[in-house]
N, C-alpha and C positions, 0 to 999 in steps of 0.2 A: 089630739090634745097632747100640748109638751111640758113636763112640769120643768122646771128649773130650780133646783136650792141653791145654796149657797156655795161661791166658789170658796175652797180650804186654799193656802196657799200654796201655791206651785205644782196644783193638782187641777188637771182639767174636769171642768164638770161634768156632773151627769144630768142627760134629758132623757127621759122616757117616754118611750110612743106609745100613745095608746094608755088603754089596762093597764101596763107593764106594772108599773109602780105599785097599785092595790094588789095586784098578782103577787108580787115579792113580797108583801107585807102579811101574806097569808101563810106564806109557807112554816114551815117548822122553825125555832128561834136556831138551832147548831146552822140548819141550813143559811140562813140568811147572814149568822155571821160569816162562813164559807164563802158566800156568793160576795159577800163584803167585801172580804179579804182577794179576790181575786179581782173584780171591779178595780180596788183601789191600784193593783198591780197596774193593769190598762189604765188607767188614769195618770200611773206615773211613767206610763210610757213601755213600760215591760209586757210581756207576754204571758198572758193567766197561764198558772204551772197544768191542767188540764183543758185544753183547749185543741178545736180543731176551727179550719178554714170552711166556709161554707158559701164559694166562687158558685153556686148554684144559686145562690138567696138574691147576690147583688158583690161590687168588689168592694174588696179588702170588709166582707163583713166573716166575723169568726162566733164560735159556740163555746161558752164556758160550759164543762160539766163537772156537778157535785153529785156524790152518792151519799145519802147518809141514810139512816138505819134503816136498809133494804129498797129507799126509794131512790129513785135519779131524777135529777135537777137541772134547766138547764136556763141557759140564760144568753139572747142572741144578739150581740149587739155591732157597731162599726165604729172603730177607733180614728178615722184617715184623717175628718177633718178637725184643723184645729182647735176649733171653738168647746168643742164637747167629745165627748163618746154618745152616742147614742143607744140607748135599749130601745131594740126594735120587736123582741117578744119574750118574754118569761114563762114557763109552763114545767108543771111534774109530767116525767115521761112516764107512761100509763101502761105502755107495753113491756111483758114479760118475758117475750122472747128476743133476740137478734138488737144489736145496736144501731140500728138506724133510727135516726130523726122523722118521724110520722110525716110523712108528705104536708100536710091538714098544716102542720105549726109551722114549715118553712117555707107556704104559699103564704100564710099569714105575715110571716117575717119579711118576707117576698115585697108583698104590697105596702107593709109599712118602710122597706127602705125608697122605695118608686115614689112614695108621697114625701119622702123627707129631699132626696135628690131632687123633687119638683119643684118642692120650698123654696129651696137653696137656690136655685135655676132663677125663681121669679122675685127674689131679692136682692 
C-alpha cells in the first residue's frame, strides 16, 4: 500500500511503502520533526545532512539517520525517480552496540524496493 498526500509546490512527493507512514507517526514528536526536516531536503533535491548510501537494499536507495535522546532513527527511502521519493521502511534501531543497520530492516527495505521497481516495470 502507497499513500500519497499532497504535492507542496516544487517539492516532489512523498509515498510510503508499506507501514512506513503509521511507523513515522509513532515515533517521538523532536524525532519526526527531524526526520521532516531531512525528507523535505530530498524532496528538494538535496542530500539529507546525515545520510548514508545503501547499494545493498537496491540502487540509488540511501538511509537518513536521526539520534535523539539516546535513541536512533532511521528512515530508508529512494530519491531517483521523478514522480516521488519513496519511503521504503522506517524503524527505531533497537541495537546498542556497533552501527550497522540489523540485516531483518534492509531485507525488509530490500523487498519493498523489488515490489515498487515491479510496479513501475508493469505500468
Amino acid at each position: 500500500m502507497c499513500y500519497k498526500p499532497l504535492r507542496l509546490r516544487g517539492l516532489k512527493e512523498i509515498h510510503w511503502r508499506g507501514n512506513s507512514r503509521q511507523i513515522a507517526h509513532g515515533f517521538p514528536k523532536g524525532v519526526r520533526v527531524k526526520l521532516g526536516k531531512e525528507l523535505t531536503r530530498v524532496q528538494m533535491g538535496l542530500q539529507p545532512r546525515d545520510g548514508r548510501w545503501l547499494t545493498g537494499v537496491g540502487d540509488h536507495v540511501q538511509e537518513v539517520r536521526v539520534a535523539h535522546d539516546k535513541g536512533a532513527y532511521r528512515v530508508i527511502f529512494v530519491a531517483i525517480f521523478s514522480e516521488a521519493v519513496h519511503v521504503l521502511h522506517v524503524f527505531q534501531k533497537k541495537s546498542k552496540t556497533g552501527k550497522a543497520t540489523p540485516q531483518s530492516e534492509l531485507d525488509l527495505a530490500a523487498r519493498r524496493y523489488r515490489e515498487l521497481v515491479k510496479e513501475r516495470l508493469e505500468s
